[in-house]
N, C-alpha and C positions, 0 to 999 in steps of 0.2 A: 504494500500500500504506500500511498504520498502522502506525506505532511505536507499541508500548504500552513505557512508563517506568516504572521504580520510582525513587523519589528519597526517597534515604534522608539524613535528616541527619546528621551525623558529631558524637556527642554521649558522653561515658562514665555516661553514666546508665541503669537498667536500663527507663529505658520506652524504647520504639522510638517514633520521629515520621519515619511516610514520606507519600508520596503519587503513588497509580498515577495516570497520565495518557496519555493516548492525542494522536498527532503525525500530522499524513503526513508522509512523508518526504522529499516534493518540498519541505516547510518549511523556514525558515532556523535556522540556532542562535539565531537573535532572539527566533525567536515560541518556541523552546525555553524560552530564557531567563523570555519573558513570563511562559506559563504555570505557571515554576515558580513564579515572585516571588509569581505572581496567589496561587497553590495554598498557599504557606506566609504569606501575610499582609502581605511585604514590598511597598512603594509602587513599587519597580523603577529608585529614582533614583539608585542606587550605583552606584558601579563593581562591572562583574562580567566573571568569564572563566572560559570551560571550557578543560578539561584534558584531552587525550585518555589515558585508558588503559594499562596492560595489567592482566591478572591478579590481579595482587597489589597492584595499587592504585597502582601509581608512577606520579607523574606526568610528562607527556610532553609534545606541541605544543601551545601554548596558543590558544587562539581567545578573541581580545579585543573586548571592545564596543569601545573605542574605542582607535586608532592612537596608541599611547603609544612606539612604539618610536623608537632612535635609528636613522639616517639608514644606511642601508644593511640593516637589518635590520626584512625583510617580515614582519611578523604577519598571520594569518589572523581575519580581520573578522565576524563575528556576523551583520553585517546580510546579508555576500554569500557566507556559506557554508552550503550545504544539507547538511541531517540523515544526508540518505542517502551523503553524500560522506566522512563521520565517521565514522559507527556504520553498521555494519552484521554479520553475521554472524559477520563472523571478526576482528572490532573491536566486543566492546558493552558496554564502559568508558568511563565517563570522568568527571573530578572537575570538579563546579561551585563557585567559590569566589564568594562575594558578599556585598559590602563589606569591603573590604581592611581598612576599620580596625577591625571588630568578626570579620571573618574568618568568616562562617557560611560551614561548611563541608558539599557535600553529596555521596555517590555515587549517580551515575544509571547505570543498567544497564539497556540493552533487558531485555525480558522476554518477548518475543514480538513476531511482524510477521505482520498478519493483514489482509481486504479490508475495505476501506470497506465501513460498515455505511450502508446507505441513511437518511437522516432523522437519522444523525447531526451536530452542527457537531462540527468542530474546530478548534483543538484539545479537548480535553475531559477535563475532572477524574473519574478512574472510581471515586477511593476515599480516604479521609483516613481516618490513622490518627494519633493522640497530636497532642497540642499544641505548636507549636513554645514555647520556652521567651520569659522578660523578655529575657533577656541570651546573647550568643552563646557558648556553652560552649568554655573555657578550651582551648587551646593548647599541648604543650608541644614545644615543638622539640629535637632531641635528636640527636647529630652518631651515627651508627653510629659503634660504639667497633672500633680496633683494637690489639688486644692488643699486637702485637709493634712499638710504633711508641713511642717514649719522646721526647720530646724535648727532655730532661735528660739524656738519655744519650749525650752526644757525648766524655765522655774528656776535657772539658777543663778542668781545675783553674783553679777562679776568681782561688783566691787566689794562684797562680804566676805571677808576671807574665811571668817570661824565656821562659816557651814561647809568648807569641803572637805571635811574629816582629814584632815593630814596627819601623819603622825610625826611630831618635831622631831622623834628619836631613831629617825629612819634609815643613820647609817650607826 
């Protein structure tokens, strides 16, 4: 079967820059990877990692180009994990991040799984919309706020020295 991709780039600008692309699904996150790099203009020599999914965008297991992790802790590899073992019907989210230090950010969303069309190659570029930008658009990271969490608010008077239990005979 074909993956057909939407890969949208993660920009606050009112133009949209995606690009549908069609995968089998017997393919790795590799040649995933390839054809997005090929598709938006990038050389492909960064570092990059997907992000599996849900819903609303949060991101979840990462699948790494390369084995960056520390020593007990398995991450799932690009070269040896297949498309259709990621994304499929009741999973077709997931966030591509590439080059960590400029951070382009992208969501890829199945959009359809359909048969090999005869005289097709794949993978294959089905549609380009907007131009990716000079510069990777800005970032802001942003902690969820909770309201009911102060933490100045613990009761205890700075300038009172007798209530913090010291003991004067501490050495």
């Amino acid at each position: 079967m074909i993956y057909r991709f939407r890969v949208i780039l993660d920009n606050d600008t009112e133009d949209d820059v995606f690009r549908d692309l069609e995968i089998r699904e017997t393919d790795t996150m590799e040649d995933l990877h390839n054809i997005i790099t090929q598709s938006f203009g990038f050389d492909g020599m960064e570092m990059a990692s997907f992000y599996v999914s849900d819903d609303e965008w949060n991101q979840g297991e990462e699948i790494a180009m390369f084995d960056v992790s520390e020593a007990g802790n398995k991450v799932k590899m690009m070269s040896t994990t297949i498309i259709k073992d990621m994304v499929h019907e009741a999973s077709t989210k997931l966030i591509y991040v590439y080059d960590f230090m400029n951070m382009w950010t992208f969501y890829v969303e199945l959009a359809e799984i359909v048969e090999e069309a005869e005289g097709t190659d794949y993978p294959n570029l089905m549609f380009v919309h907007g131009q990716i930008p000079d510069e990777a658009p800005e970032k802001t990271f942003e902690a969820e706020s909770d309201d009911a969490f102060d933490e100045f608010e613990d009761e205890v008077d700075v300038d009172d020295y007798t209530d913090l239990d010291f003991d004067e005979n501490w050495n």
